[in-house]
C-alpha positions in Angstrom: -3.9 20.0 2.0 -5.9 23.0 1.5 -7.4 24.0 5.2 -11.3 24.7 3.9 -11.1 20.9 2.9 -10.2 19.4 6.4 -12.4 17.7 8.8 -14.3 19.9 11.7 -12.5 20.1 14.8 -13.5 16.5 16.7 -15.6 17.6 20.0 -16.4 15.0 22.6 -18.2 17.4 24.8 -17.7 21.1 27.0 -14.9 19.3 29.5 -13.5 17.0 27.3 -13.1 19.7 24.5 -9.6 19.9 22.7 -7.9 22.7 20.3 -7.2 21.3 16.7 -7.6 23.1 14.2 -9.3 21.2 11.0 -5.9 19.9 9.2 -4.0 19.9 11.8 -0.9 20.2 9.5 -2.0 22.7 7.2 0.7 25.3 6.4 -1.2 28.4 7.6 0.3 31.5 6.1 -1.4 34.0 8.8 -2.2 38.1 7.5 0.7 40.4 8.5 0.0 41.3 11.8 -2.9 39.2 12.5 -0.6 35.7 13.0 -4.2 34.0 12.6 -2.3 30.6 12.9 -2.8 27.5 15.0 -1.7 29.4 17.9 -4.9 32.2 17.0 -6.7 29.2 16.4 -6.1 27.4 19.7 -7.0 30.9 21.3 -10.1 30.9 20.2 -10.6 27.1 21.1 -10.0 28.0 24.7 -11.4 31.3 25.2 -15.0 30.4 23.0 -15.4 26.7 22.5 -17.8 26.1 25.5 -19.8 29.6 24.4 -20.6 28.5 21.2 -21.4 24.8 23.0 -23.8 26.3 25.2 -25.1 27.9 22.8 -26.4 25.7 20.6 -27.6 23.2 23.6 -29.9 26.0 24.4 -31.1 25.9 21.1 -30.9 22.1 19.6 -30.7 18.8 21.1 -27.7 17.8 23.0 -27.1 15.0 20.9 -26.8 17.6 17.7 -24.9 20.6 20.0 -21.7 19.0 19.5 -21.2 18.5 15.8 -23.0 22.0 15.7 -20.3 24.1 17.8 -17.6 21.9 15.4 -19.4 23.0 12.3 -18.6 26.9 13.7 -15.2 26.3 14.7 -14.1 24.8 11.8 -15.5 27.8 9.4 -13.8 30.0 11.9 -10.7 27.8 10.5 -11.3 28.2 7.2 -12.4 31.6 7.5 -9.9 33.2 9.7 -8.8 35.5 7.4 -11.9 37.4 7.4 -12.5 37.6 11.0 -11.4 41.0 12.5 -9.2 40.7 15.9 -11.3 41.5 18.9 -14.3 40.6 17.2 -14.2 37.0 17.5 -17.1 36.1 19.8 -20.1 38.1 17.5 -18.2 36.9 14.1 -18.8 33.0 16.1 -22.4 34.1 17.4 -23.4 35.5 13.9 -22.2 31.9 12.1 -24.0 29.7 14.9 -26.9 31.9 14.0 -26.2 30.6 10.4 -25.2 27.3 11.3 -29.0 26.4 13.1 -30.9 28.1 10.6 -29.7 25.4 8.4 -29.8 22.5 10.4 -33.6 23.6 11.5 -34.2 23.2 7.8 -32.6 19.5 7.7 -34.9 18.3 10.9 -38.0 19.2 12.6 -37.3 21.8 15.2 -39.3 20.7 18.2 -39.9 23.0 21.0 -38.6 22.3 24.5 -39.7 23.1 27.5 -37.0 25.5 28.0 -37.2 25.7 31.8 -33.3 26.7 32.7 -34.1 29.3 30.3 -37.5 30.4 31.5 -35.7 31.3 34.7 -34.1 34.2 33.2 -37.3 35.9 31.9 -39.0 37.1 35.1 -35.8 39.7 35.9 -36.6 40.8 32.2 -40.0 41.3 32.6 -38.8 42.8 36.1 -40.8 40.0 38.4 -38.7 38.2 41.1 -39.0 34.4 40.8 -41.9 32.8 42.8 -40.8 31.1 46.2 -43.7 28.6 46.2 -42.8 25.1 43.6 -46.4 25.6 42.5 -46.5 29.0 41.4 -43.0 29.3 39.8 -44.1 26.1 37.6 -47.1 27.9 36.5 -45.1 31.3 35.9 -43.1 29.5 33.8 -45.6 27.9 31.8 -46.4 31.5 31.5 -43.3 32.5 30.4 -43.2 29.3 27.8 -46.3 30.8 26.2 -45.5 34.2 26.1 -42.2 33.6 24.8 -43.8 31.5 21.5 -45.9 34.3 20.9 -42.9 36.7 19.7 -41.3 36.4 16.2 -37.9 34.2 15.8 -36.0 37.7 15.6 -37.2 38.9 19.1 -36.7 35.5 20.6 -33.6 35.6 19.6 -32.5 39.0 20.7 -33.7 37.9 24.5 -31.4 34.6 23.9 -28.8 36.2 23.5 -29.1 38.5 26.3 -30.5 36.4 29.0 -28.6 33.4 28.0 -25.3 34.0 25.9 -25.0 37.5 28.0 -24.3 39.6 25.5 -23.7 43.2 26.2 -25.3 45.8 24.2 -22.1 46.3 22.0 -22.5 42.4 21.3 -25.4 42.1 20.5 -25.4 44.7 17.8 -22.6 43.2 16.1 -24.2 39.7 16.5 -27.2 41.2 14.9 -25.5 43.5 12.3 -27.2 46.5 13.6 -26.0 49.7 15.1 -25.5 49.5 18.9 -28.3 52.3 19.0 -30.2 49.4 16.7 -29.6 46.9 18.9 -30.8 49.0 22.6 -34.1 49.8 20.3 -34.3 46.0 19.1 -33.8 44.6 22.7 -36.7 47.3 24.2 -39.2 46.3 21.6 -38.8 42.4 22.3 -38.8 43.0 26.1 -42.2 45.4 25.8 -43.4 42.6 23.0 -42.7 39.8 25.8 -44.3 41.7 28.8 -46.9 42.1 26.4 -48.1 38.9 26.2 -47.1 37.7 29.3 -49.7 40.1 30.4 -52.1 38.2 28.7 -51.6 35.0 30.8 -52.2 37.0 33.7 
Protein backbone atom coordinates (compact mmCIF):
# COMPACT_ATOMS: atom_id res chain seq x y z
CA UNK A 1 0.00 0.00 0.00
CA UNK A 2 1.25 3.17 -1.22
CA UNK A 3 2.02 5.51 2.02
CA UNK A 4 0.03 8.95 0.63
CA UNK A 5 -3.07 6.57 0.69
CA UNK A 6 -3.01 5.54 4.46
CA UNK A 7 -5.02 6.74 7.24
CA UNK A 8 -3.62 9.98 9.45
CA UNK A 9 -1.79 8.99 12.38
CA UNK A 10 -4.74 8.18 15.17
CA UNK A 11 -4.27 10.99 18.05
CA UNK A 12 -6.23 10.72 21.28
CA UNK A 13 -4.82 13.74 22.75
CA UNK A 14 -1.05 15.67 23.86
CA UNK A 15 -0.42 12.79 26.73
CA UNK A 16 -1.91 10.01 25.27
CA UNK A 17 -0.20 10.71 21.79
CA UNK A 18 1.49 7.65 20.07
CA UNK A 19 4.14 7.47 16.90
CA UNK A 20 2.55 5.54 13.86
CA UNK A 21 3.23 6.53 11.00
CA UNK A 22 0.03 6.44 8.44
CA UNK A 23 0.49 2.68 6.99
CA UNK A 24 2.08 1.45 9.48
CA UNK A 25 3.58 -1.33 7.14
CA UNK A 26 4.45 0.61 4.29
CA UNK A 27 7.79 -0.33 2.83
CA UNK A 28 9.53 3.04 3.12
CA UNK A 29 12.47 3.33 0.79
CA UNK A 30 14.17 6.41 2.73
CA UNK A 31 16.65 9.16 0.44
CA UNK A 32 20.33 8.07 0.68
CA UNK A 33 21.47 9.68 3.66
CA UNK A 34 18.30 11.03 4.87
CA UNK A 35 16.90 7.30 6.38
CA UNK A 36 13.47 9.29 6.42
CA UNK A 37 11.88 5.99 7.65
CA UNK A 38 9.59 5.04 10.52
CA UNK A 39 12.35 5.54 12.73
CA UNK A 40 12.63 9.62 11.13
CA UNK A 41 9.12 9.41 11.41
CA UNK A 42 8.76 8.36 15.10
CA UNK A 43 11.42 11.22 15.64
CA UNK A 44 9.37 13.63 14.60
CA UNK A 45 6.34 12.17 16.55
CA UNK A 46 8.23 12.69 19.73
CA UNK A 47 10.14 15.72 19.33
CA UNK A 48 6.97 17.88 17.50
CA UNK A 49 3.62 16.11 18.03
CA UNK A 50 2.56 18.25 21.05
CA UNK A 51 3.95 21.61 19.02
CA UNK A 52 1.88 21.18 16.26
CA UNK A 53 -1.10 20.18 19.02
CA UNK A 54 -0.77 23.33 20.77
CA UNK A 55 -0.74 24.94 18.04
CA UNK A 56 -3.69 24.42 16.56
CA UNK A 57 -5.68 24.52 20.10
CA UNK A 58 -4.58 28.07 20.16
CA UNK A 59 -6.12 28.55 17.00
CA UNK A 60 -9.33 26.06 16.54
CA UNK A 61 -11.54 24.39 18.86
CA UNK A 62 -10.15 21.61 21.00
CA UNK A 63 -12.58 19.26 19.77
CA UNK A 64 -11.06 19.93 15.90
CA UNK A 65 -7.13 20.37 17.33
CA UNK A 66 -6.72 16.79 17.28
CA UNK A 67 -7.66 15.59 13.80
CA UNK A 68 -5.88 18.87 12.75
CA UNK A 69 -2.24 18.12 14.25
CA UNK A 70 -3.08 14.32 12.54
CA UNK A 71 -3.86 15.91 9.21
CA UNK A 72 0.01 17.57 9.49
CA UNK A 73 1.64 14.56 10.60
CA UNK A 74 0.36 12.43 8.22
CA UNK A 75 1.45 14.92 5.10
CA UNK A 76 4.70 15.05 6.88
CA UNK A 77 4.34 11.08 6.12
CA UNK A 78 3.63 11.23 2.88
CA UNK A 79 5.76 14.12 2.17
CA UNK A 80 9.00 13.19 3.91
CA UNK A 81 10.90 13.14 1.07
CA UNK A 82 10.65 16.72 0.58
CA UNK A 83 11.30 17.93 3.98
CA UNK A 84 14.95 19.06 4.46
CA UNK A 85 16.80 17.56 7.78
CA UNK A 86 16.93 20.15 10.45
CA UNK A 87 14.06 21.95 9.14
CA UNK A 88 11.40 19.99 10.41
CA UNK A 89 9.59 22.18 12.87
CA UNK A 90 8.93 25.42 10.13
CA UNK A 91 8.28 22.73 7.16
CA UNK A 92 5.32 21.45 10.17
CA UNK A 93 4.51 25.18 11.15
CA UNK A 94 4.23 26.30 7.41
CA UNK A 95 1.64 23.09 6.66
CA UNK A 96 -0.48 23.80 9.95
CA UNK A 97 -0.65 27.23 8.49
CA UNK A 98 -1.99 25.40 5.40
CA UNK A 99 -3.89 22.95 7.10
CA UNK A 100 -6.38 25.82 9.12
CA UNK A 101 -6.69 28.01 6.25
CA UNK A 102 -8.60 25.24 4.86
CA UNK A 103 -10.51 24.00 7.63
CA UNK A 104 -11.48 27.90 8.40
CA UNK A 105 -12.97 27.66 4.87
CA UNK A 106 -15.07 24.33 5.86
CA UNK A 107 -16.66 26.09 9.23
CA UNK A 108 -17.24 29.42 10.67
CA UNK A 109 -14.15 30.56 12.48
CA UNK A 110 -15.43 32.07 15.69
CA UNK A 111 -13.31 34.29 17.71
CA UNK A 112 -12.37 33.31 21.25
CA UNK A 113 -11.69 35.06 23.96
CA UNK A 114 -8.15 34.20 23.72
CA UNK A 115 -7.19 35.09 27.32
CA UNK A 116 -4.07 32.50 27.94
CA UNK A 117 -2.94 34.14 24.88
CA UNK A 118 -3.71 37.78 25.77
CA UNK A 119 -1.24 37.19 28.60
CA UNK A 120 1.64 37.23 26.37
CA UNK A 121 0.88 40.65 24.68
CA UNK A 122 1.64 43.19 27.49
CA UNK A 123 5.69 42.03 27.48
CA UNK A 124 5.27 42.74 23.60
CA UNK A 125 3.83 45.89 23.94
CA UNK A 126 6.52 46.27 26.86
CA UNK A 127 3.65 46.72 29.87
CA UNK A 128 4.01 44.39 32.91
CA UNK A 129 0.80 42.50 33.69
CA UNK A 130 -1.67 44.40 36.09
CA UNK A 131 -1.62 43.07 39.81
CA UNK A 132 -5.28 44.12 40.45
CA UNK A 133 -8.16 41.13 38.93
CA UNK A 134 -9.97 44.23 37.69
CA UNK A 135 -7.58 45.96 35.76
CA UNK A 136 -5.74 42.98 34.15
CA UNK A 137 -9.40 41.83 32.87
CA UNK A 138 -9.87 45.16 31.30
CA UNK A 139 -6.24 45.25 29.81
CA UNK A 140 -7.00 42.28 28.27
CA UNK A 141 -10.16 43.13 26.80
CA UNK A 142 -7.84 45.74 25.53
CA UNK A 143 -5.52 43.58 24.24
CA UNK A 144 -8.55 41.35 22.51
CA UNK A 145 -9.46 44.54 20.67
CA UNK A 146 -6.43 45.68 19.60
CA UNK A 147 -5.30 42.43 18.51
CA UNK A 148 -8.60 42.13 15.89
CA UNK A 149 -7.70 45.32 14.63
CA UNK A 150 -4.43 43.92 12.79
CA UNK A 151 -4.49 41.93 9.48
CA UNK A 152 -4.47 37.85 9.64
CA UNK A 153 -0.68 38.12 8.51
CA UNK A 154 0.42 40.34 11.52
CA UNK A 155 -1.64 38.24 13.88
CA UNK A 156 -0.09 35.56 12.90
CA UNK A 157 3.49 36.63 13.01
CA UNK A 158 2.78 37.67 17.02
CA UNK A 159 1.29 33.85 17.35
CA UNK A 160 3.99 32.52 16.42
CA UNK A 161 6.30 34.39 18.53
CA UNK A 162 4.39 34.82 21.69
CA UNK A 163 2.90 31.47 21.53
CA UNK A 164 4.68 28.77 19.34
CA UNK A 165 8.15 30.69 20.45
CA UNK A 166 9.62 30.88 17.43
CA UNK A 167 12.99 32.45 17.18
CA UNK A 168 13.67 34.89 14.53
CA UNK A 169 15.41 32.15 12.23
CA UNK A 170 11.92 30.33 12.58
CA UNK A 171 9.90 32.45 11.91
CA UNK A 172 11.31 33.45 8.69
CA UNK A 173 11.30 30.08 7.42
CA UNK A 174 7.70 29.58 8.76
CA UNK A 175 6.83 32.63 6.81
CA UNK A 176 9.08 32.07 3.66
CA UNK A 177 10.82 35.27 4.09
CA UNK A 178 14.29 36.23 4.67
CA UNK A 179 15.33 36.25 8.37
CA UNK A 180 16.01 40.11 7.79
CA UNK A 181 12.18 39.77 6.36
CA UNK A 182 10.96 38.23 9.14
CA UNK A 183 12.81 40.96 12.16
CA UNK A 184 11.15 43.76 9.73
CA UNK A 185 7.67 41.72 9.56
CA UNK A 186 7.69 41.12 13.41
CA UNK A 187 8.51 45.16 14.17
CA UNK A 188 5.73 46.31 11.92
CA UNK A 189 3.01 43.99 13.73
CA UNK A 190 4.39 44.85 17.18
CA UNK A 191 4.36 48.92 16.23
CA UNK A 192 0.76 48.00 14.30
CA UNK A 193 -0.40 46.29 17.77
CA UNK A 194 0.89 49.10 20.17
CA UNK A 195 -0.80 51.16 17.80
CA UNK A 196 -4.05 50.36 18.42
CA UNK A 197 -3.72 49.34 21.73
CA UNK A 198 -3.08 52.97 22.16
CA UNK A 199 -6.24 53.69 21.10
CA UNK A 200 -8.03 51.86 23.90
CA UNK A 201 -6.11 53.88 26.17
Amino acid sequence: MDAASTDAPSLDGPSDMTAHPPGGDAVVTPLAGSHRDTQWFDELFANYATVVHRYFIRRAPIDDAEDLTAEVLATAWRRRDSIALGGELPWLYRTAGFVLANYRRRVRDLPSAELEYLKSLSPLLGNGSANDPEAEISERERALMAFAQLSARDQEVIRLVAWDGVDRTQLADSLGISVGGADAALSRARARLAAAWATYE
